[in-house]
C-alpha positions in Angstrom: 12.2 48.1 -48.4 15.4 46.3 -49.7 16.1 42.8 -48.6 19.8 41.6 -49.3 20.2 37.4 -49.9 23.0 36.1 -48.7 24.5 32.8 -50.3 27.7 31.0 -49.2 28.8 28.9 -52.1 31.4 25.9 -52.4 32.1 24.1 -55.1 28.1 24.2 -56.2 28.8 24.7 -59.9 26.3 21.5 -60.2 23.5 23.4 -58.4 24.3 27.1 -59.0 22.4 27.7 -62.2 18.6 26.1 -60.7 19.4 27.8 -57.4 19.7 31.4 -58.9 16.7 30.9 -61.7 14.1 29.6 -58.6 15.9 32.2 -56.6 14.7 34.8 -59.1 11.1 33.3 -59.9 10.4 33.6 -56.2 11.9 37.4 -55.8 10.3 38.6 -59.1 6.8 37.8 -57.5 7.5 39.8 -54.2 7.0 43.7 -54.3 10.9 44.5 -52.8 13.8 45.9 -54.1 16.6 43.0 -53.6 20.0 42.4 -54.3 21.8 38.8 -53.9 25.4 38.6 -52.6 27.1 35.2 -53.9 30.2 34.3 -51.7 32.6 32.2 -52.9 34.3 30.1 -50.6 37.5 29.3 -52.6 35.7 26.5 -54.7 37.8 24.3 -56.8 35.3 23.6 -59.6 33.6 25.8 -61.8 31.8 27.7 -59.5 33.5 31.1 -59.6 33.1 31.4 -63.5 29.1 31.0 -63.2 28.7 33.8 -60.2 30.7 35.9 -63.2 28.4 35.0 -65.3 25.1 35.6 -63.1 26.7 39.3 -62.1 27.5 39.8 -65.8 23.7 39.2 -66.7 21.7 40.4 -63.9 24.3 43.5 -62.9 21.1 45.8 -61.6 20.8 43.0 -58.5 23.4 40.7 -58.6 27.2 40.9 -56.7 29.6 38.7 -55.9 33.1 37.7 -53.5 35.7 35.4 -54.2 38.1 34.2 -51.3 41.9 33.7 -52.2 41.5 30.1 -50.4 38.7 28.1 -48.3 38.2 30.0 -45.3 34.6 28.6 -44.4 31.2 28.5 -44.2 31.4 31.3 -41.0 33.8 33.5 -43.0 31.9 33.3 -45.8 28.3 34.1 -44.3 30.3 36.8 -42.2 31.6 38.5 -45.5 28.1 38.5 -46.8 26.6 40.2 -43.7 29.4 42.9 -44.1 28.5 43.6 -47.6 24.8 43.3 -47.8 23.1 46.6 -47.4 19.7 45.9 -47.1 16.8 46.5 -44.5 16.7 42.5 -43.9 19.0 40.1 -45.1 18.2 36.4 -45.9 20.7 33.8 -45.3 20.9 30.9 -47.1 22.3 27.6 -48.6 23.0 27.2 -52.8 22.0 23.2 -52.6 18.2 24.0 -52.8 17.9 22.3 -49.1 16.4 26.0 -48.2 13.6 26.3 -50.5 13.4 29.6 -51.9 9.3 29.6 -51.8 10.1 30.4 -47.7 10.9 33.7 -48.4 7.3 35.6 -48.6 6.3 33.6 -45.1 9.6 35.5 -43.6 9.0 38.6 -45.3 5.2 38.5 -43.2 7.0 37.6 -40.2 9.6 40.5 -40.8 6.8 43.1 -41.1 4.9 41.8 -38.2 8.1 43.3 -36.4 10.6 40.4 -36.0 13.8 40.9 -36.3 14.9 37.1 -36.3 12.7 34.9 -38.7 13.9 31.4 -38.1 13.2 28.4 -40.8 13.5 25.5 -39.0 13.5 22.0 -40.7 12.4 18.9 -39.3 13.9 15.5 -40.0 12.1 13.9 -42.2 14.4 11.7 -44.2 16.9 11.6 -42.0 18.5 8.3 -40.7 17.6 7.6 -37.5 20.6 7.1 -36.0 21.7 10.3 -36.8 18.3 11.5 -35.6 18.8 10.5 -32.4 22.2 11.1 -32.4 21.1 15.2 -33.0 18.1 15.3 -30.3 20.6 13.3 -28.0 23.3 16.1 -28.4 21.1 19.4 -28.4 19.6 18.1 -24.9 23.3 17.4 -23.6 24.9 20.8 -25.3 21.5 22.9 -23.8 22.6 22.0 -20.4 26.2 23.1 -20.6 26.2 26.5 -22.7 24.8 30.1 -22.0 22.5 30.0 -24.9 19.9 27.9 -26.7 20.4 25.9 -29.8 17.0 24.9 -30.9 17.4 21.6 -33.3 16.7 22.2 -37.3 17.2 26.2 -36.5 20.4 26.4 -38.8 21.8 29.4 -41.2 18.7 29.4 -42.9 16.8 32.6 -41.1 16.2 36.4 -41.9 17.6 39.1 -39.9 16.6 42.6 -39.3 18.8 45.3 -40.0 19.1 45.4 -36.0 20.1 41.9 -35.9 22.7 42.1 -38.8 24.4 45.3 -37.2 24.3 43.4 -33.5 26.4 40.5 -35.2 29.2 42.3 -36.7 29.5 44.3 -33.7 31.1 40.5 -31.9 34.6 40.8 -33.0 35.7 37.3 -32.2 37.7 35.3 -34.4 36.1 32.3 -33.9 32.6 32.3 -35.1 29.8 29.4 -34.1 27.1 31.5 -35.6 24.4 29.2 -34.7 25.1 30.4 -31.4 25.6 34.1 -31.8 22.1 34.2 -33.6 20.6 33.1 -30.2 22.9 35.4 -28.5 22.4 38.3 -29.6 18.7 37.7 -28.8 15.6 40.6 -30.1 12.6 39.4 -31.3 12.3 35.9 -32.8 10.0 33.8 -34.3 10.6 30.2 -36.3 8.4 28.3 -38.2 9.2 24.5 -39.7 9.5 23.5 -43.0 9.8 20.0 -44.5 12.9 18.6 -45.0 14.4 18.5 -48.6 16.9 17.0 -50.2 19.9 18.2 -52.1 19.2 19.0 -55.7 22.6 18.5 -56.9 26.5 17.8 -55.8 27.8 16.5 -52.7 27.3 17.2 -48.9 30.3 19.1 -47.6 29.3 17.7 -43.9 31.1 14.7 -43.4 31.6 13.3 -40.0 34.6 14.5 -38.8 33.0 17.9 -39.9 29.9 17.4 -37.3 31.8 16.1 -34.9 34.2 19.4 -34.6 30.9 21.3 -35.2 29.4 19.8 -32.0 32.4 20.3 -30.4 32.1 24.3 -31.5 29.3 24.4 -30.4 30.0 22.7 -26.5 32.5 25.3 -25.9 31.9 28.6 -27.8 29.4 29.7 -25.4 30.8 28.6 -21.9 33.6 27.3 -19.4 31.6 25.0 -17.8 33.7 21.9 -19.1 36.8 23.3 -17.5 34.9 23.5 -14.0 33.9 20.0 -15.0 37.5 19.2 -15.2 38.1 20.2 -11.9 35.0 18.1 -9.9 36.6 15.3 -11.9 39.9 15.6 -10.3 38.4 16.1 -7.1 36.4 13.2 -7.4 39.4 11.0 -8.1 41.4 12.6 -6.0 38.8 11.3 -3.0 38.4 7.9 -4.6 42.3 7.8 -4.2 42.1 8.2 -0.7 39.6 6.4 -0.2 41.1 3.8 -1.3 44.3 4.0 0.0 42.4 4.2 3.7 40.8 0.4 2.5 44.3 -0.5 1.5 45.6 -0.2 4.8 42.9 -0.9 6.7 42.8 -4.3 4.8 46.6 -5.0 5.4 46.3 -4.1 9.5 43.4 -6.7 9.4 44.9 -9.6 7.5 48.6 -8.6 6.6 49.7 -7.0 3.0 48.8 -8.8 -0.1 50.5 -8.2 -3.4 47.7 -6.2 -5.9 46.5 -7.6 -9.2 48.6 -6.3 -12.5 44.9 -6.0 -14.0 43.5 -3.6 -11.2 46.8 -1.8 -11.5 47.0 -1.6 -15.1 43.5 -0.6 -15.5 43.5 2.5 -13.4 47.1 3.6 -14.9 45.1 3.5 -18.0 42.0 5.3 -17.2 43.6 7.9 -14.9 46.2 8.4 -18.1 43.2 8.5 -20.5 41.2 11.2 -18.2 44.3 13.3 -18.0 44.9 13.3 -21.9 41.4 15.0 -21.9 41.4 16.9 -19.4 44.9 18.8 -21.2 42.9 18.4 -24.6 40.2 20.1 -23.3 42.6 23.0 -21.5 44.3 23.0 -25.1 41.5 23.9 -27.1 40.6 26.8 -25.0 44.1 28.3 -24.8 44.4 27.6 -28.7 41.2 30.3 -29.2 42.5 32.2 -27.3 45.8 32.0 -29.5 43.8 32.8 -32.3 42.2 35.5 -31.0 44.9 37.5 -30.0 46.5 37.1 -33.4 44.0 39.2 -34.9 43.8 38.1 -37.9 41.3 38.7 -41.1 38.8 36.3 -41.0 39.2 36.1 -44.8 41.0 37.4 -47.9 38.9 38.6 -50.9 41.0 38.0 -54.1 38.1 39.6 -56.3 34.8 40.8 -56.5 32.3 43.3 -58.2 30.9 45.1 -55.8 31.1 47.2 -52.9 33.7 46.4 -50.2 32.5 45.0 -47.0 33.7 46.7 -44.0 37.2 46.0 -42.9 38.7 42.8 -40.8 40.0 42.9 -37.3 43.9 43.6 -38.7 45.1 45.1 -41.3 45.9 43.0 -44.7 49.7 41.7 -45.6 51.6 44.0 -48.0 50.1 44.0 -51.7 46.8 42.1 -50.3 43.2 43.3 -49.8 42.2 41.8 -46.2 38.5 41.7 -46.7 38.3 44.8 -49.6 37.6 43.8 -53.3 39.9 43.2 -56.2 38.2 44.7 -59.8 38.4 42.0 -62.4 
């Protein structure tokens, strides 16, 4: 058996070097041929100079990308996927949050005939705002989309050869990959795992980051929010009438009577603010849709030592490789 790990890196020159040697300590002890795949996510710090390094010294399992820019944490995991080649392939983070000691429990799991082998954290050490911010939007989100996001089931997961070939058969541009795991469905099982912190550097999740993530994830997977959109205008549109039925009814009874500015103001206002969401919300479905008819790569590979993954959606600008690698 050959199992491929997959690592998305940015800008985890801090954490690179303890990542790789646990990394190692824990694959040395398992009877399977391996091979690590270190993407590089356009980092600005020093991380591209110590995956040359690691590849330099461990060539026999050890391979690398580099992007010509940030693309992403979705690109970069999709670049991974297309240029791993083994039977299973291991997802995972470079900031030590996904212990590498997880791997032999997933490996069981794998040969028990799983092709999804999900690591699920918990929260312990999590603030509990944000806590209950999470369970609060994984119940709301489970009730609008097509698929199941479980909470603390992130990247962190092994996938059959099965699995890995089912996701790069989806050709969209844009990826929530969280949701295409559960998607693409065959047999899964998850265990959990205590939280851990980071071991070095800083979170790249800040909250403007979540915030689009949760938003990703509320419309990758359904229209539902656009049928919402119409009951909504429906439902005003009845209150209107309803109210202008009162309106009259009341001046027949005692004469007309001039309206408050507050009343007036306030439902200028709110009808105003609905309709800016309601065209935000149209907007960021036509603008995927934008995107995907563009056809673009998902990413540009500026250099790398190993094998090419297979190619992008459309074909590269003149004088640049699309998704191919550039020998140093």
């Amino acid at each position: 058996m050959k199992l491929s790990i997959v690592v998305p890196c940015y800008n985890e020159e801090a954490v690179i070097g303890r990542f790789d040697a646990a990394l190692r300590a824990v694959l040395g002890g398992l009877a399977v041929e391996y091979e690590l795949w270190y993407v590089d996510d356009g980092s600005l710090d020093g991380t591209l100079p110590r995956l040359r390094a690691l590849a330099h010294q461990h060539r026999d399992t050890t391979r690398y990308l580099s992007f010509s820019r940030n693309f992403g944490k979705e690109p970069a995991m999709l670049a991974g996927l297309k240029a791993a080649t083994g039977d299973a392939v291991i997802l995972m983070d470079a900031d030590l949050q996904h212990p590498p000691e997880l791997i032999e429990r997933m490996l069981d799991l794998y040969q028990l005939g799983h092709d999804q082998v999900i690591a699920r954290r918990s929260r312990d050490g999590d603030r509990r705002l944000r806590t209950a911010l999470s369970r609060l939007y994984y119940r709301a989100v489970n009730t609008w989309i097509d698929v199941e996001l479980v909470d603390g089931a992130g990247d962190f997961r092994l996938l059959s050869r099965k699995a890995v070939d089912a996701l790069l058969a989806l050709p969209e541009y844009n990826r929530f990959s969280k949701g295409l795991f559960s998607w693409i469905g065959f047999d899964t099982v998850s265990f959990d795992y205590r939280n851990t912190a980071r071991k070095a550097g800083e979170t790249k999740w800040r909250l403007g980051s979540l915030v689009n993530y949760g938003i990703d994830g509320m419309i990758s997977f359904n229209c539902r929010p656009l049928r919402a959109a119409i009951y909504a205008g429906l439902s005003l549109a009845l209150l209107a009438v309803l109210y202008a039925l009162w309106v009259i009814g009341a001046a027949v009874a005692g004469g007309v009577t001039a309206p408050g500015y507050v009343t007036l103001v306030a439902i200028i206002v709110g009808l105003g603010g609905l309709q800016m969401v309601m065209l935000g919300l149209i907007g960021e479905y036509i603008g995927r849709i934008y995107y995907e008819t563009k056809r673009r790569p998902h990413f540009l590979v500026k250099e790398s030592d190993g094998a090419a993954p297979h190619p992008a959606p459309a074909p590269a600008p003149s004088g640049t490789t699309a998704v191919g690698p550039r020998s140093r």
